[in-house]
C-alpha positions, 0 to 999 in steps of 0.5 A: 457482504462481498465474497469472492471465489478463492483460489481458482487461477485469475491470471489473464495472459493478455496482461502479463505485466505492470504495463499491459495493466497500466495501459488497460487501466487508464482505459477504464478509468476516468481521467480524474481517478486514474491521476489520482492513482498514477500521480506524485507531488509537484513536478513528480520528480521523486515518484520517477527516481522511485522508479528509476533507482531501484531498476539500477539495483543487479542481481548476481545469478549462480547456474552451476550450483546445486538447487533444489527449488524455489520457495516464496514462504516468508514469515514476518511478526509471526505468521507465514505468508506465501509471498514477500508482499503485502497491499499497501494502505490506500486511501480513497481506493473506491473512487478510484475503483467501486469496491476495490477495497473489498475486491484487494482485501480478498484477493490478499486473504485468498493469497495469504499476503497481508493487507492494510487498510487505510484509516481513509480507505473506503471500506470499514474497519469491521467490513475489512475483518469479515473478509479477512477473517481478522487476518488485517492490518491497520494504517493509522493517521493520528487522530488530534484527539486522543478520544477518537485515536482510542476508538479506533485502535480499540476497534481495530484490536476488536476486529482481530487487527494485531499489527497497526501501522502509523504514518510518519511520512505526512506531516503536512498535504501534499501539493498534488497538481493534477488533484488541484485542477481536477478538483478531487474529493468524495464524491469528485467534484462535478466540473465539466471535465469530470462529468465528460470522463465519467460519461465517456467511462461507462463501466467505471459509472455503472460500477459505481452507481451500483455500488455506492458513492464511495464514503470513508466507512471506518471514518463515517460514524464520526463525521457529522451527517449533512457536510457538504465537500468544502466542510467534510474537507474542514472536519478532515483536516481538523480530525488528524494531526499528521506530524508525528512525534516521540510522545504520540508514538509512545502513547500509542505503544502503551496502547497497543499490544500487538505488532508495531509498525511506522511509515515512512521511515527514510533516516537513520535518526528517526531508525534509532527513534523507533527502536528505542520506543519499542516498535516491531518494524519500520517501513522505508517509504517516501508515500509513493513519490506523493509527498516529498519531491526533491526526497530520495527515492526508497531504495537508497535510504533502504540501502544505508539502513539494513548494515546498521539495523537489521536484525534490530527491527522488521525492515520493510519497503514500499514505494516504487516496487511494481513488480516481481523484479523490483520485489527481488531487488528490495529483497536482495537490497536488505529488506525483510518484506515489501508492499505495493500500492498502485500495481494491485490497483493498477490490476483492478482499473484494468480487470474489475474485481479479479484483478487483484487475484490476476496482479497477485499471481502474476507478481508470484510467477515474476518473483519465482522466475527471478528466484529460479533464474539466480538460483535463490531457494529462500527470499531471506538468501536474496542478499546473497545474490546482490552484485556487489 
């Protein structure tokens, strides 16, 4: 079982942001697997405005007021985490980098921020729980069959997940150019591009032979042994109904005691949908850019949501935040709690497996800077200093 070191210090000054990570990473990584990571949907025009509009949002600092410090202490369903951010569900995140499911849910334990595992994450249900001490979230894609939805909600209770996630947000494949022509699948698809990547990206092939080649470990008890790619594609497909709807979320809600949470989450009818069937929280989302491409970015939909249903339901946000300061934004826009995706990946691409300890400290300090500079002494007052 992996175990890490906790809470030793992991932050290296040469790459203090987003961006040193992002150029490292691409690096290290082969072309395919770093696409995979970085990439949207067609022309990739959301992912950019996700980006785009939430660096528009400004922040109105207060420097002759008293203060008196600075905490980052954020309680959400119950439980007081260090920070206001959590891992973001992942799918795929071995090929991407070997072991680094495992490498993020530690540095999440070690950090006491949640993490979410993906349903296509590339560690188990039950692996994940060992490192965490059950102290996960789960992120289900709705099974077609009741049967296996039940398996997996009851094998996620039994680990000691107590907040499950359902996704909204992808009711259909996405069309991802870059995966089209790179061929991507587990393992990836030996063309003579992929091949020339992994030989000219030695630490990433070495890292993986070492490790395994990257399966869906929650998922691999029910798939039928011996599938080649074009049938393991088959079984995906035909194992989970993406659309979500009224009567599978209320199924669900009868099913699972614990917190509640949809995905995806970006108009205010399918808002009032939520409320009514009893969900804890709602997470505004556009999949990373990833799905839709003529959508709105997050901060928007964020926006016009918090006057109507805050305090109603757990507001959260992911998409487009990459750092400390996108963090302070979607907090001063109105959101409870955030999550990020690709930076913590971004961490491990360019740093191994403390990278996801470096990308939580460093996010830490950038949101204590902000959080001092405007003089904001608890993340629940950042609306406070939204300018207007």
């Amino acid at each position: 079982m992996l175990k890490l070191s906790t809470m030793k210090e992991h932050f290296d000054s040469e790459y203090p942001s987003v961006e040193h990570l992002i150029a490292k990473a691409k690096r290290r990584m082969p072309g395919f697997a770093f696409d995979y990571l970085a990439g949207g949907c067609f022309s990739e025009v959301n992912l950019k405005r996700n980006n785009a509009d939430i660096r528009e949002v400004q922040l109105k600092p207060w420097y002759l007021k008293d203060f008196p410090g600075a905490s980052q202490k954020t309680e959400l369903f119950g439980k007081t985490y260090d920070a206001p951010f959590g891992m973001a569900p992942v799918g795929l995140q071995g090929l991407m980098w070997p072991k680094s499911c495992e490498y993020l849910a530690q540095a999440s334990a070690d950090h006491n921020v949640p993490f979410c595992l993906s349903t296509v994450g590339t560690a188990s249900i039950e692996t994940i729980s060992e490192i965490t001490n059950g102290e996960f979230w789960f992120q289900l894609y709705h099974p077609a069959e009741d049967e296996l939805r039940d398996k997996l909600l009851e094998r996620a209770w039994d680990a000691g997940c107590r907040t499950l996630v359902i996704l909204a947000d992808t009711p259909t494949f996405a069309y991802r150019p870059k995966e089209i022509r790179n061929g991507l699948s587990i393992p990836p698809r030996m063309t003579l591009r992929n091949i020339f990547q992994m030989c000219t990206h030695p630490t990433w092939s070495f890292s993986q032979l070492f490790a395994g080649a990257p399966e869906f470990k929650t998922m691999k008890e029910y798939i039928p042994k011996g599938l080649n790619m074009k049938h393991l594609a088959q079984f995906m497909n035909k194992t989970f109904s993406g659309r979500l709807n009224e009567a599978k979320i209320s199924a669900i809600r009868d099913k699972w005691k614990g917190n509640l949470v949809i995905k995806g989450i970006v108009n205010p009818e399918d808002a009032e949908v939520a409320i009514r069937l009893g969900l804890n929280g709602m997470i505004v989302s556009n999949h990373g850019g990833r799905q839709l491409d003529r959508g709105q970015s997050t901060i928007k939909p964020l926006q016009e949501l918090v006057p109507e249903f805050k305090g109603k339901i757990k507001i959260l946000m992911d998409s487009g935040i990459e750092s400390g300061a996108d963090i302070a934004s979607t907090l001063a826009s109105g959101a409870d709690f955030t999550f990020l995706g690709r930076t913590p990946m971004y961490g491990i691409g360019a740093l191994g497996k403390y990278g996801g300890h470096h990308t939580f400290e460093m996010l830490k300090k950038q949101i204590q800077q902000v959080m001092e500079q405007v003089a904001c002494e608890k993340i629940e007052d950042f609306p406070n200093h939204l300018t207007k």
